[in-house]
C-alpha positions as CSV (number, residue, x, y, z in Angstrom):
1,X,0.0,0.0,0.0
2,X,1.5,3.6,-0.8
3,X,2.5,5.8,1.9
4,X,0.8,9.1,2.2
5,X,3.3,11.3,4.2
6,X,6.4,9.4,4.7
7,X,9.0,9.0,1.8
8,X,12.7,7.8,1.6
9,X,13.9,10.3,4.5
10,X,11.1,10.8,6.4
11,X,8.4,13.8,5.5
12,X,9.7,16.3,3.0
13,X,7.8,19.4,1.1
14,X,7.5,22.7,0.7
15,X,7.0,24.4,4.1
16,X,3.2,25.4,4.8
17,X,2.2,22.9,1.6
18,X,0.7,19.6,1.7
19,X,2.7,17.1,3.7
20,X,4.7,20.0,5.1
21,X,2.0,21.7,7.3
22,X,1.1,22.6,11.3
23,X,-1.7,20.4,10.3
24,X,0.4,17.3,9.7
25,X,3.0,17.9,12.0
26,X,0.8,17.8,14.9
27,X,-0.9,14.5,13.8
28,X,2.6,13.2,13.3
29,X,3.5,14.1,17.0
30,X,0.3,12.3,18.5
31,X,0.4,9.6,15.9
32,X,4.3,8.8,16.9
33,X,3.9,9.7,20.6
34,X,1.1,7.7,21.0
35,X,2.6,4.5,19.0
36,X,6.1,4.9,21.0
37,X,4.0,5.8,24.7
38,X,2.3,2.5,25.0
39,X,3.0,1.0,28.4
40,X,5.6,1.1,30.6
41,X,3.9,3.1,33.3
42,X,6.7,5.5,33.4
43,X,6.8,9.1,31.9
44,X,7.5,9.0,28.0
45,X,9.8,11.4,26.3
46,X,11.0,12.7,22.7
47,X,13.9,14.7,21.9
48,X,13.0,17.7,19.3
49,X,15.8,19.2,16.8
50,X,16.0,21.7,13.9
51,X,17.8,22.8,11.4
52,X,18.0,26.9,10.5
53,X,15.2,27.0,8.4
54,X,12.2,29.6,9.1
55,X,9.7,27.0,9.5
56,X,11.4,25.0,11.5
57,X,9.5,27.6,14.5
58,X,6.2,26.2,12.9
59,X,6.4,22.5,12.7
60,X,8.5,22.8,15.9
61,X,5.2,23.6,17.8
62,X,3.0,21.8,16.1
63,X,5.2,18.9,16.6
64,X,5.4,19.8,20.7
65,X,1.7,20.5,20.7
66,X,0.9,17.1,19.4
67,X,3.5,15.0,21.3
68,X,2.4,16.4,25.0
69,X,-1.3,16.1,23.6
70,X,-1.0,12.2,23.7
71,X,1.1,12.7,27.2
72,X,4.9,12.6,26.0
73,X,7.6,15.0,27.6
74,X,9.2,17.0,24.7
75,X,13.0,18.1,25.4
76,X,13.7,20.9,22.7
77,X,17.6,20.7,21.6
78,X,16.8,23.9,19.0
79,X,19.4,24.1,16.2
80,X,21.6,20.8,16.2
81,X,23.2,18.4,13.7
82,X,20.7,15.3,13.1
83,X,23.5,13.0,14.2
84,X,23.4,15.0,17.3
85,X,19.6,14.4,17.6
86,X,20.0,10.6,17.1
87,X,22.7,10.4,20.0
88,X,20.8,12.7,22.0
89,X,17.7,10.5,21.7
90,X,20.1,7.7,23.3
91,X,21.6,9.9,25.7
92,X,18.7,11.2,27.4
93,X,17.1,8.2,27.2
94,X,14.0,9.1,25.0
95,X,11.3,7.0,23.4
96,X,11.5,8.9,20.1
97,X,13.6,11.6,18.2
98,X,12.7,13.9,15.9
99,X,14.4,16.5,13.4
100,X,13.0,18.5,11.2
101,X,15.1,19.6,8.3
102,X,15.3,19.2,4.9
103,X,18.8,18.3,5.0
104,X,20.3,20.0,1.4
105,X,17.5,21.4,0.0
106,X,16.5,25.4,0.1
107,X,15.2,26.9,2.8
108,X,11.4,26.5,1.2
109,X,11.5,23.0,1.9
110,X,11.4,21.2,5.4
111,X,11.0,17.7,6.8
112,X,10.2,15.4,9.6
113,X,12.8,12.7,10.3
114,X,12.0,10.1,13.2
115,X,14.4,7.8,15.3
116,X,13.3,5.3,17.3
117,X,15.3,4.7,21.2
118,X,18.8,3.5,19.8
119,X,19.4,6.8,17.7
120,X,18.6,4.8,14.1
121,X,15.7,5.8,12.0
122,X,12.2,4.3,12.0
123,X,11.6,0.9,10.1
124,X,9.2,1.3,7.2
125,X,6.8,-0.8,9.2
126,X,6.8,1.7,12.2
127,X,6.1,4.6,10.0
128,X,3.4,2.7,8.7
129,X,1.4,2.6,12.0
130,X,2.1,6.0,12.0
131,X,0.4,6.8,9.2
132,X,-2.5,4.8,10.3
133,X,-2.8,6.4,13.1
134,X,-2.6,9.6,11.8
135,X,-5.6,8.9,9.9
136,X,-7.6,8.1,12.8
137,X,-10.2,9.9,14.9
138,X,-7.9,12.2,16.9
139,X,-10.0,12.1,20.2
140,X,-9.0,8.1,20.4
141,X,-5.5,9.2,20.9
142,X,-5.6,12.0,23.5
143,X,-4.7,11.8,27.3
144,X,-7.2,12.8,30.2
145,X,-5.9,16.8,31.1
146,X,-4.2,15.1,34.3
147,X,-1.8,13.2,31.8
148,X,-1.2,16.3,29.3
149,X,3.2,16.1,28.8
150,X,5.3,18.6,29.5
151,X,8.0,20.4,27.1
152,X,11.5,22.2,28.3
153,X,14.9,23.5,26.4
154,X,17.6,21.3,27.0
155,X,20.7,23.9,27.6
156,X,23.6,21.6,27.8
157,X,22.5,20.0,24.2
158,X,25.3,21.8,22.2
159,X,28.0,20.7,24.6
160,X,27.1,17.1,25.5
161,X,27.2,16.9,21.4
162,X,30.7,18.9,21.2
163,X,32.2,16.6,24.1
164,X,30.8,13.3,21.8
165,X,32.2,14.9,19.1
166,X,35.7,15.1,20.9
167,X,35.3,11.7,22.3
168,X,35.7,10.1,19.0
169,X,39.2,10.5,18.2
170,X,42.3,9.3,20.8
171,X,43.1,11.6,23.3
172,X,46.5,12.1,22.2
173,X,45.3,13.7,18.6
174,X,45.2,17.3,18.2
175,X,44.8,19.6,15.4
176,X,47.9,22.5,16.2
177,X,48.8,24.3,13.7
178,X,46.4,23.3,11.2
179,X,44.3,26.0,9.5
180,X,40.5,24.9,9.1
181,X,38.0,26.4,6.7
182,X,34.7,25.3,7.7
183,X,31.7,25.9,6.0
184,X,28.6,25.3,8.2
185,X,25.7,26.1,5.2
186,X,23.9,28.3,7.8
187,X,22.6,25.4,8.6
188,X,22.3,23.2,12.5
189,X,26.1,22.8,12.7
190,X,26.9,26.4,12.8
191,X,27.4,26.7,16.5
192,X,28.7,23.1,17.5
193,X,31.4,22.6,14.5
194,X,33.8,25.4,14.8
195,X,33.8,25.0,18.5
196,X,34.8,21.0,18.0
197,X,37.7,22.1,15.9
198,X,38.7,24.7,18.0
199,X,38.6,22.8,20.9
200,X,40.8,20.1,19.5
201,X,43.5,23.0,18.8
202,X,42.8,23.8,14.7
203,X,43.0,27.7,13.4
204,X,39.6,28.1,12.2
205,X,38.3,30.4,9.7
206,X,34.3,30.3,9.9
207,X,32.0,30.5,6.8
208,X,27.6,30.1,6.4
209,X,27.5,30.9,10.4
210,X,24.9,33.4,9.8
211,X,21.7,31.9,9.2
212,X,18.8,34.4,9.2
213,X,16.1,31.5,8.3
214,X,16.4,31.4,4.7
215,X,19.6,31.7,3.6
216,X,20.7,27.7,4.8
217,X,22.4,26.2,1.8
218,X,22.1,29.0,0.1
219,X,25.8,29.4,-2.3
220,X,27.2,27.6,0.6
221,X,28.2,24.0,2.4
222,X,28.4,20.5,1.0
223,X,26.2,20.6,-2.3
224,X,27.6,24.5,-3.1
225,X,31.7,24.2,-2.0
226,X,32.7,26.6,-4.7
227,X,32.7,29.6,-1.8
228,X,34.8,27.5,0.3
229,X,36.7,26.4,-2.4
230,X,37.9,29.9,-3.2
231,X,38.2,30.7,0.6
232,X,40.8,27.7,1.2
233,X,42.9,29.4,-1.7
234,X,43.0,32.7,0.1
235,X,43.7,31.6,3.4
236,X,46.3,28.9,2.3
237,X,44.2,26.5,4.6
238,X,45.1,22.8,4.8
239,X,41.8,22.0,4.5
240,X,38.3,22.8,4.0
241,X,34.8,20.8,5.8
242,X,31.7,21.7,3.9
243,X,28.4,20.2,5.9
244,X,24.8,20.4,4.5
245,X,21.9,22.2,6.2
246,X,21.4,19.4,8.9
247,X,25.2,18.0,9.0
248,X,24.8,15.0,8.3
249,X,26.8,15.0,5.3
250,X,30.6,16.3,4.4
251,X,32.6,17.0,1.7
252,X,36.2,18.1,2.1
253,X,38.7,20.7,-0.2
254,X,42.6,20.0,0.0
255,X,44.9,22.4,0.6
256,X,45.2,23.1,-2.9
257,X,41.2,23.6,-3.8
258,X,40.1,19.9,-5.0
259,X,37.2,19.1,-3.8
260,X,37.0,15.1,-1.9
261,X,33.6,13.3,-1.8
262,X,32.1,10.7,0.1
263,X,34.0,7.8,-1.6
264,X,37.3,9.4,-1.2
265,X,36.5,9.5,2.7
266,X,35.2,5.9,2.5
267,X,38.6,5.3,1.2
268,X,40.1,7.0,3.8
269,X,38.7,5.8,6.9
270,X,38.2,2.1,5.4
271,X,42.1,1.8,4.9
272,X,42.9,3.7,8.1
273,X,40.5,1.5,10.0
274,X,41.9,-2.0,8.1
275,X,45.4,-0.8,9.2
276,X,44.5,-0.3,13.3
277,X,42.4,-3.4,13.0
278,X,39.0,-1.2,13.4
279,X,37.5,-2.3,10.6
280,X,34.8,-5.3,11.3
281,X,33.1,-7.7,8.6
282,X,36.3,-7.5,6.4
283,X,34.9,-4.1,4.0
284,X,32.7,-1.2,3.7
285,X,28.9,-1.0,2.7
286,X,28.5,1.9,0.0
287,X,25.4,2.4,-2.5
288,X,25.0,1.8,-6.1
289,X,26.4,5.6,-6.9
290,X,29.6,5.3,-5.5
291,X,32.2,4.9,-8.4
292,X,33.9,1.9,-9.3
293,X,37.0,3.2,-9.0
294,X,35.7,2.8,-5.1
295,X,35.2,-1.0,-5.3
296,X,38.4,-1.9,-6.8
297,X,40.4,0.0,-4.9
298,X,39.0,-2.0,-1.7
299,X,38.8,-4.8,-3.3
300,X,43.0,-4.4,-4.2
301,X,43.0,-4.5,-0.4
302,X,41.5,-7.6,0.0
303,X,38.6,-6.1,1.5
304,X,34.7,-6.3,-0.3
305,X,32.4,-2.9,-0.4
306,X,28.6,-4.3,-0.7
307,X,26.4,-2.2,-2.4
308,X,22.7,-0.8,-1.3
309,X,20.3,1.0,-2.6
310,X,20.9,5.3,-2.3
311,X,19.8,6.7,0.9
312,X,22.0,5.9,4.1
313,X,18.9,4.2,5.8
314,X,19.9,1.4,3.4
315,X,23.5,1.9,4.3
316,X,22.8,2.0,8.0
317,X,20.6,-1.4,8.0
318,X,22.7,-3.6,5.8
319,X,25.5,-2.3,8.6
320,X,23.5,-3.7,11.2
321,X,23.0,-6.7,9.8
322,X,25.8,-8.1,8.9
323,X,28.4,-6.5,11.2
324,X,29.7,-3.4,9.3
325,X,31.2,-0.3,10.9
326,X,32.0,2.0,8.1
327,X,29.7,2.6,5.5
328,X,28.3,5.8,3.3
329,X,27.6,7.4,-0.1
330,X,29.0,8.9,-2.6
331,X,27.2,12.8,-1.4
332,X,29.1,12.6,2.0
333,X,26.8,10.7,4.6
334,X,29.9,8.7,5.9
335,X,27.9,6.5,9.0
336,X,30.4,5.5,11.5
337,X,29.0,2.8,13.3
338,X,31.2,2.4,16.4
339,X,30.5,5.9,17.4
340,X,27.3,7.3,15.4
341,X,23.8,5.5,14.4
342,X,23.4,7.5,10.9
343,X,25.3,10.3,8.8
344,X,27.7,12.5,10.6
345,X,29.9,15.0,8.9
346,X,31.8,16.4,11.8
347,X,32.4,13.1,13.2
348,X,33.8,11.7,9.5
349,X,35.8,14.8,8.9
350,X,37.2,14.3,12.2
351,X,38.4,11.0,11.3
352,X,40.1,12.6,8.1
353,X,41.9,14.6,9.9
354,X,43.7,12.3,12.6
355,X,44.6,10.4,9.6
356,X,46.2,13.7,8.4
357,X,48.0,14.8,11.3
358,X,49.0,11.0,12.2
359,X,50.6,10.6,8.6
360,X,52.4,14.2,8.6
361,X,50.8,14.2,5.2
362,X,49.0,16.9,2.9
363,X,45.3,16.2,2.3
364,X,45.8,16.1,-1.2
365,X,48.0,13.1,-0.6
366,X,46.0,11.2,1.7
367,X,42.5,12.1,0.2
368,X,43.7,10.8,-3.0
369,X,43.2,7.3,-2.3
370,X,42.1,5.7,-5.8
371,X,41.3,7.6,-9.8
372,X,37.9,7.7,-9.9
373,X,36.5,6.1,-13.2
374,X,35.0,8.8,-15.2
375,X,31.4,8.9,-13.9
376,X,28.4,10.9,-15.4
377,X,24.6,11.9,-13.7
378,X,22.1,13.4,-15.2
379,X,18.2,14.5,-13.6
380,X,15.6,14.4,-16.0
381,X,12.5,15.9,-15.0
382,X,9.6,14.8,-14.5
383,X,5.5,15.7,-13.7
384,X,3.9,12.7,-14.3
385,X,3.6,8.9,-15.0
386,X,6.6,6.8,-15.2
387,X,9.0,7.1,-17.7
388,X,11.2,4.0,-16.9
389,X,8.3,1.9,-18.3
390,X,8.1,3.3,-21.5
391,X,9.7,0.4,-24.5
392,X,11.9,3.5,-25.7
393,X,13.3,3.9,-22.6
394,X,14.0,0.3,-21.6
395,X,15.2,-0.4,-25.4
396,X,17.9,2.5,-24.3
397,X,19.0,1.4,-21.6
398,X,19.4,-2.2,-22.6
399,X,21.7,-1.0,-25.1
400,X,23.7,1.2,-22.9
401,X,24.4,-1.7,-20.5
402,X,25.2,-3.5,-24.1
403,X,27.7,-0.5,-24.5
404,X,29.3,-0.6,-21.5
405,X,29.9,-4.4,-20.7
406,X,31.4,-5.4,-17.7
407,X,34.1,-2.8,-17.3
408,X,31.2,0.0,-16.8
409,X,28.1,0.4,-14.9
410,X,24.5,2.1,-15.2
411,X,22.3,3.0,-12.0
412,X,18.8,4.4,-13.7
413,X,16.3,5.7,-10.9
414,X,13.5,7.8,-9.5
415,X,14.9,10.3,-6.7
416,X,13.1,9.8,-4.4
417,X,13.0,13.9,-2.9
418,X,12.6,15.3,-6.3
419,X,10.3,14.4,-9.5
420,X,13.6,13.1,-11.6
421,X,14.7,10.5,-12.7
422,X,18.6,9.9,-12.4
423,X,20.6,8.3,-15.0
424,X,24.4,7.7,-14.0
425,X,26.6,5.4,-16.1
426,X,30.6,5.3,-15.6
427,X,32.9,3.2,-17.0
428,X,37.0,3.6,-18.0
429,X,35.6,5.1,-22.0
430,X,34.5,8.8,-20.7
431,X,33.1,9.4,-24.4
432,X,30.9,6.0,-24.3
433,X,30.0,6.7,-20.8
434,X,28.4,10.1,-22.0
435,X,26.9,8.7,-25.5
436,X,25.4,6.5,-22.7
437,X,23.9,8.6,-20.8
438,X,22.8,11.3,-23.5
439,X,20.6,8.8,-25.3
440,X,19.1,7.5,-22.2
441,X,18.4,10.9,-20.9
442,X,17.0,12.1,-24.2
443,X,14.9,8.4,-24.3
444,X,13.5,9.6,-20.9
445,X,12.6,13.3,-21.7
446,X,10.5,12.4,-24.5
447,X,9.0,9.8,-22.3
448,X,8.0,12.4,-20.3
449,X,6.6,14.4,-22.4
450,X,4.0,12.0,-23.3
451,X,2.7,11.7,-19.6
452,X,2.8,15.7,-19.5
């Protein structure tokens, strides 16, 4: 049966639109807070975070309005990183926590994301009860006014997740004498992620630390770098962080302005980890975008790098299931498992740099850990219908697979934020790999069209 409200990440849509409204957030917080208040005989609570965004004030209190409705205590963490959030949720003990963000997208947008006691986010199942119970009678699920929850600020929030932060590199690494560029996207890391690197010793030069509610990933963090890009260059940094709007995600600039995605980190941590003898189940768990250049670089190690489905939900379950501790994508969620239960930039780019300072090594030199083959993406868009079943389409894309044999590969797939499709094809013949994708994209826009 198809989901109303939830989609690959939780709620998303444009803020004060259909599923992003006061109206749904507060059926969310009684439908959850209900589902995770059941029994116990013990007071329930839920841990609320935001992002920067200007309606982050308005689903905030519809979200606290429905929660203590149904007879939860809500602890408010206001603007904090979702990893944050998910420790947080463990930390104080909580039945549920919340964010709402919209991770990378503009400031229009928000979004609901839910994690369940251990910090990891909601099974499709559970948000399925949700959803039923959001579509209920709302009386059923309210408490007698005797049982009403109550809701408070948590004031320590930012340095309980600054002292995690800390806690997740040896106590003997420090970051002296290194010069730090990091670019926060206006977004919930703005306060928490300079103060990490400062404590640990760095020089750091601050940049998209002024949000004013709509300007979050706006020219600025891990989708936008060119800004910090340029600002590594005139500061002669030895390294720039970009995070997104809810810093979860990182992607790093050398010294001498290149930027490093999530695979080269992946590369990066996997090694180091293999060398100290971190690394459990023997590889990595990555997603069908991450370049192959990726896989056979692991796999020269003797290691294996399983593949999921995009989205670091995926990531994060196949991790829990067969015993993985480092896993990610391509975009810069790099999930951490011995220290962090989804995405965390801060904590990943952390990780890059004790490698940095235990090597002696530029970050040009140890970012570049494999030549990525050359890899091509495309977004086609879309209104209507689906595309990928149209016999034009599928004729094209059997004959780009034909094209590209075994030495290439072709990912083809909904987004599932945005109405596109994605076609990404990559191989070690750059020119086939963009015939490839050209006449697959063009196969899928005139497909569209149709359904228009």
């Amino acid at each position: 049966m198809a989901r109303r409200y939830f989609g690959t990440d939780g709620i998303r849509g444009l803020a004060n639109r259909a599923p992003m409204t006061s109206e749904v957030a507060l059926k969310v917080g009684m439908a959850a807070g209900k589902l995770f208040s059941n029994g116990g005989g013990r007071a329930h609570r839920v841990v609320i975070g935001k992002d920067t965004r200007l309606s982050g004030y308005m689903i905030e209190s519809a979200l606290m309005s429905g929660f203590t409705s149904v007879g939860m205590d809500v602890f408010l963490l206001g603007p904090m990183p979702t990893p944050a959030v998910a420790m947080l949720t463990r930390s104080l003990r909580a039945d549920l926590g919340v964010m709402i963000s919209a991770s990378h997208n503009p400031y229009e947008d928000n979004g609901i994301k839910l994690f369940d006691p251990e910090g990891y986010k909601l099974s499709d199942d559970a948000e399925k009860q949700i959803e039923a119970l959001m579509d209920k009678d709302s009386s059923d699920l309210l408490v007698p006014s005797d049982k009403i929850g109550r809701a408070k600020r948590i004031d320590s929030a930012q340095e309980r997740y600054i002292e995690f932060a800390k806690r997740t590199l040896p106590q003997n690494i420090r970051f002296n004498g290194m010069r730090v560029v990091v670019d926060c996207a206006n977004g919930a890391g703005y306060q928490v992620a300079p103060d990490v690197l400062w404590e640990l010793g760095a020089e750091v030069i601050k940049m998209g630390v002024e949000p004013n509610g709509r300007n979050i990933n706006d020219k600025c963090g891990s989708t936008e770098p060119a800004a910090l890009v340029a600002k590594v260059r005139e500061m002669r940094a030895d390294i720039g962080i970009a995070l997104d709007g809810d810093a979860d995600r990182v992607v790093i600039v050398d010294e001498k302005g290149t930027i490093v995605d999530g695979d080269q980190i992946m590369a990066v941590i996997g090694e180091n980890w293999h060398q100290s003898g971190k690394l459990a189940a023997g590889g990595v768990v990555a997603t069908v975008m991450s370049n192959l250049g990726l896989e056979r670089y692991f796999n020269g190690l003797g290691l294996t790098m399983v593949r999921t489905p995009v989205g670091d939900r995926y990531v994060v379950e196949h991790m829990r299931k067969h015993g993985f501790n480092v896993g990610g994508e391509q975009s810069g969620h790099i999930v951490l498992s011995d220290f962090v239960t989804t995405g965390d930039g801060l904590v990943a780019a952390l990780q890059v740099l004790s490698v940095v300072v235990a090597t002696g090594r530029p970050v040009s030199e140890v970012c570049r850990r494999f030549e990525a083959l050359p890899q091509l993406l495309q977004n086609i868009p879309y209104a209507n219908g689906a595309p990928l079943e149209h016999d034009a389409v599928r004729s094209a894309i059997d004959a780009g697979k034909a094209r590209l044999g075994r030495s290439g590969r072709l990912v083809i797939r909904p987004s599932g934020t945005e109405p596109v499709i994605r076609v990404m094809a990559e191989g070690d013949d750059q020119a086939i790999v963009h015939q490839v994708v050209g006449e697959i994209a063009e196969a899928v826009r005139k497909a569209a069209q149709t359904h228009a």
